[in-house]
Each structure stands twice: as C-alpha cells, then as structure tokens.
C-alpha positions as CSV (number, residue, x, y, z in Angstrom):
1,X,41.1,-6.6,56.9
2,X,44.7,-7.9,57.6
3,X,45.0,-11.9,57.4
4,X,48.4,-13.5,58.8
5,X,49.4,-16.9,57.5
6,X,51.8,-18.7,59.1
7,X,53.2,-21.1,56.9
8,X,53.6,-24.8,58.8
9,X,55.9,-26.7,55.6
10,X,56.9,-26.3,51.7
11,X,58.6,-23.5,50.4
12,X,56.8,-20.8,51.7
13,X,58.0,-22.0,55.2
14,X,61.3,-22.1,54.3
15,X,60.7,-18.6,52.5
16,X,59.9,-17.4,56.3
17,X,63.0,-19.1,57.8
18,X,65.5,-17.7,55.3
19,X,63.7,-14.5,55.9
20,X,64.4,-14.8,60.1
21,X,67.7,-15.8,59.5
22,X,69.1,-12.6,57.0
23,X,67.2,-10.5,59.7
24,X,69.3,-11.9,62.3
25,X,72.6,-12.0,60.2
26,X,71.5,-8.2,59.6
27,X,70.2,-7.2,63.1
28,X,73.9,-8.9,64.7
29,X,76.3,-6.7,61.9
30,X,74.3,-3.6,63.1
31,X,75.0,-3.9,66.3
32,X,78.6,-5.0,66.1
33,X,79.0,-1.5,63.6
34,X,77.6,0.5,66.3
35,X,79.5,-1.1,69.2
36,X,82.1,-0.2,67.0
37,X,81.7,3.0,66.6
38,X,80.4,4.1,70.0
39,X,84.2,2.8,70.8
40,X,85.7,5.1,68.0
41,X,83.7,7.7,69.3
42,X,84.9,6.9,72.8
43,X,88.6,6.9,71.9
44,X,88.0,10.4,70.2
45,X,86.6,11.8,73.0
46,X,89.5,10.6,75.3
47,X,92.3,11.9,72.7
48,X,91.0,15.4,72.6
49,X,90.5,15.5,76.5
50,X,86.7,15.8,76.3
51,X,84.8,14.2,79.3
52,X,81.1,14.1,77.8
53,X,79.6,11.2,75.2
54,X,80.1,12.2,71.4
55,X,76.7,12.2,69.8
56,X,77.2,14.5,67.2
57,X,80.5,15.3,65.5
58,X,80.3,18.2,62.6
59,X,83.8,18.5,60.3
60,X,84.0,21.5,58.1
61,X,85.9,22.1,55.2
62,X,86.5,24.9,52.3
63,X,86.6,24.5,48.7
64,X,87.4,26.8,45.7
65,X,88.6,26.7,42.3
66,X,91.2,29.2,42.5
67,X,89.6,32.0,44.3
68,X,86.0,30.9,42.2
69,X,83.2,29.1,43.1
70,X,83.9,29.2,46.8
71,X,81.8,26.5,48.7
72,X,81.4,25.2,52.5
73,X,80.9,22.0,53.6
74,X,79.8,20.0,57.0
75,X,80.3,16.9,57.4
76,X,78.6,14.7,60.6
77,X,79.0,11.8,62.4
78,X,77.7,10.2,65.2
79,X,77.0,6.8,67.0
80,X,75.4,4.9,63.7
81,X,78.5,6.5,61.7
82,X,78.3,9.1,59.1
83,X,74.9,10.8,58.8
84,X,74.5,11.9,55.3
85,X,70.9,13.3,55.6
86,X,72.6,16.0,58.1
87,X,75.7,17.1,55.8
88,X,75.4,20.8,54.4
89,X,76.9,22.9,51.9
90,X,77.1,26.4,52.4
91,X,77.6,28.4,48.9
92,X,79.8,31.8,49.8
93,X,78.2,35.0,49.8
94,X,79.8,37.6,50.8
95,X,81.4,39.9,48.5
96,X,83.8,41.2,51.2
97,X,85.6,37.9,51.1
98,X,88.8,38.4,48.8
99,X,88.7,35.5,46.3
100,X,90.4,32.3,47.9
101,X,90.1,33.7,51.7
102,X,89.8,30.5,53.7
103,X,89.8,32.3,56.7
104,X,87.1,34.0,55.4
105,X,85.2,31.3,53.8
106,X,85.3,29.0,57.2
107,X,84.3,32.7,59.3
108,X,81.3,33.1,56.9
109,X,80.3,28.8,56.7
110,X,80.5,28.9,60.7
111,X,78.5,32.0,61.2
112,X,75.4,30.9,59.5
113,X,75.7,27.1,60.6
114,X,76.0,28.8,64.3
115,X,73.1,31.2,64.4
116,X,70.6,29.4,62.7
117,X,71.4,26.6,65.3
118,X,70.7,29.1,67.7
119,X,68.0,30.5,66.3
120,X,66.2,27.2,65.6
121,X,67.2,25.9,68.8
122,X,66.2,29.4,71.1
123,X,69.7,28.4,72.9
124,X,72.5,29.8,73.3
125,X,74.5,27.2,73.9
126,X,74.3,23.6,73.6
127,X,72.7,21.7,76.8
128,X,75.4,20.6,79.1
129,X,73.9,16.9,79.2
130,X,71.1,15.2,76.7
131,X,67.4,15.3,78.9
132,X,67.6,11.7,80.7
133,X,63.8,12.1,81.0
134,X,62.8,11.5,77.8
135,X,64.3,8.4,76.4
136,X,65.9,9.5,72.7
137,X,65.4,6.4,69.9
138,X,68.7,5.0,68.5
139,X,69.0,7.4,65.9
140,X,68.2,10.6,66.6
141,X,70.9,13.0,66.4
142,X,70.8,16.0,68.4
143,X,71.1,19.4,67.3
144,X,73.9,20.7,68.8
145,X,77.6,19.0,68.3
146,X,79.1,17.5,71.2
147,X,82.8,18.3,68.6
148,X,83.8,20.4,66.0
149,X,86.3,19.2,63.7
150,X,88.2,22.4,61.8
151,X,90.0,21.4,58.5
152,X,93.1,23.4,58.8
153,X,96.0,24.5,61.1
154,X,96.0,27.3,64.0
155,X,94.8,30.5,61.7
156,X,91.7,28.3,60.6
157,X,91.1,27.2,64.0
158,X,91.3,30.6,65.4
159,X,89.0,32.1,63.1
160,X,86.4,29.3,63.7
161,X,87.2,30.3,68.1
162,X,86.0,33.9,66.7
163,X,83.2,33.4,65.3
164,X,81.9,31.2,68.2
165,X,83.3,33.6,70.8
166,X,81.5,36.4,69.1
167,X,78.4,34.4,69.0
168,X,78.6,33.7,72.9
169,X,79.1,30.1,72.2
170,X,81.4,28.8,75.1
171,X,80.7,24.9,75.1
172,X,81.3,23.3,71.8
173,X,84.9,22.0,71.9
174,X,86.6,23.0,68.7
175,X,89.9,21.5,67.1
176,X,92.1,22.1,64.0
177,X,93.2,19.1,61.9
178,X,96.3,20.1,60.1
179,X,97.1,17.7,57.4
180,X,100.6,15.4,57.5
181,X,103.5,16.2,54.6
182,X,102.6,15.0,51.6
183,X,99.0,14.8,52.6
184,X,99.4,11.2,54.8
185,X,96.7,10.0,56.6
186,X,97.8,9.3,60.5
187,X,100.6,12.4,60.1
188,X,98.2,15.0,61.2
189,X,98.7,17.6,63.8
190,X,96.2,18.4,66.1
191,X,95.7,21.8,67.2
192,X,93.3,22.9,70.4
193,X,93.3,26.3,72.0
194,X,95.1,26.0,75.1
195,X,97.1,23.1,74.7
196,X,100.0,22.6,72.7
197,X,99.7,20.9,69.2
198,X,100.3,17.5,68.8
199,X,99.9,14.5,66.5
C-alpha cells in the first residue's frame, strides 16, 4: 500500500518546497550543460567539415612505460558530455608488436574496438542516419561513433585509415590530433585524409 501525504504547513511543507526548488535549480543547470554541449558538439562538427549530428565521439590514445606495459585507451563523448561508463582499455597482446610500436599499439586497440562493434552490431558500417521511428531517450548513446579522434600526427592517423579500410569501414570520419610545441593546449594541428593539415 503506498500512502502520499501532502504536507499543507510546518516544516515538512517547507521540507517539500526546498525539495521543488533544488530540483528546479538542478533540472535548469542540466539543461543549460547540455545546450552547451550540443553547441560544442555542433562547432566540432563544422570545424572538421562533417555534415551529420555528433552523438558519439570516441578519442584513442596509447600508453607505455618505455616499450612495457603497453595499454589502449578510448575515451567518449557525446551530447550529456563525457561518458565514463563507455570508456575502454585495451591491454596489448600481440607479441608481434616491437616494444614501444605506437603504430602498432593504435593498429591492434582499433582492430578489436572495430570488429567487435561489428560483430555486436551485425553491420558493417555505421547507419547513415539514427532510426527517426523510434524516438531514442536523452541518454542513450549509440553504438557506432559519428567521429573518431586519433591522438597522434599523420603515421598514427594513417595506421588508424588501415585498419578501418581493411575492415571495410568507409563511414566513420577519422582525424589525427597532433599536439602543439611544448605540449600547449590550442597549438594543435589537425590532420584529415584528403585535406591539408591545419590548426
């Protein structure tokens, strides 16, 4: 049996209308956080010449302590921000790869991430635009990235095109993030096949 009292004066009523008002105060900084980011996403898009909506960004990166303890990661974003139940790690296992091979490490990381999305998703390709029949809730992400986001200059971004060529996979944009001199954030150069690098 569920009872619902509705407090009319006293404490407890002003218990509810504190209540109301932080879920207000909390309901109006969502919104404006997601505004925000569905424009950051927006501007992405546009800088990197991509015409459809940015759902699902993944980033990858490679880590080692000099040549040991090689490890993979992805990183995703979306509309609601970063999405840390979907980041990965990817431990390195191939004993082919010589020892501090990040072209290697980011050939191996992409390989599995891309056929086990393929595998799991009996696609070969990402659908060109999200099923406008079946309305999706606020924060689903889909399966399949809409951008990926290489760590690296043109030879990690070329092996990354590989991979995904060799797979079949046609329709995932894919660009190189070279870091500035000295490491600065807002110095990097951008690097996409077919177009010339920029900043």
């Amino acid at each position: 049996k569920v009872e619902v009292a509705v407090p009319q004066r006293g404490e407890r009523r002003e218990l509810v209308e504190h209540a109301l008002k932080n879920a207000r105060e909390t309901m109006g900084r969502k919104l404006a956080e997601t505004s925000a980011q569905q424009k950051l996403l927006e501007a992405l898009a546009q800088a990197f010449g991509i015409e459809k909506k940015l759902r699902r960004v993944e980033v990858y990166d490679n880590s080692h302590i000099m040549g040991t303890n090689a490890v993979g990661g992805m990183v995703v974003a979306g509309e609601n921000g970063f999405s840390k139940p979907h980041y990965r790690t990817f431990n390195i296992q191939s004993q082919e790869i010589t020892p501090g091979d990040d072209y290697g490490m980011m050939r191996e990381v992409l390989s599995r991430r891309f056929a086990r999305l393929m595998k799991e998703s009996d696609a070969d390709e990402p659908p060109v635009t999200p099923d406008t029949d079946q309305p999706e809730a606020a924060d689903t992400m889909p399966a399949w990235p809409d951008l990926v986001l290489i760590d690296g200059g043109k030879g990690q971004l070329e092996a990354a095109r590989v991979v995904l060529d060799e797979l079949g996979i046609t329709k995932v944009p894919l660009v190189g993030v070279a870091k500035g001199p000295d490491r600065d954030a807002g110095r990097e150069t951008f690097f996409i096949p077919g177009r010339a690098p920029f900043k």
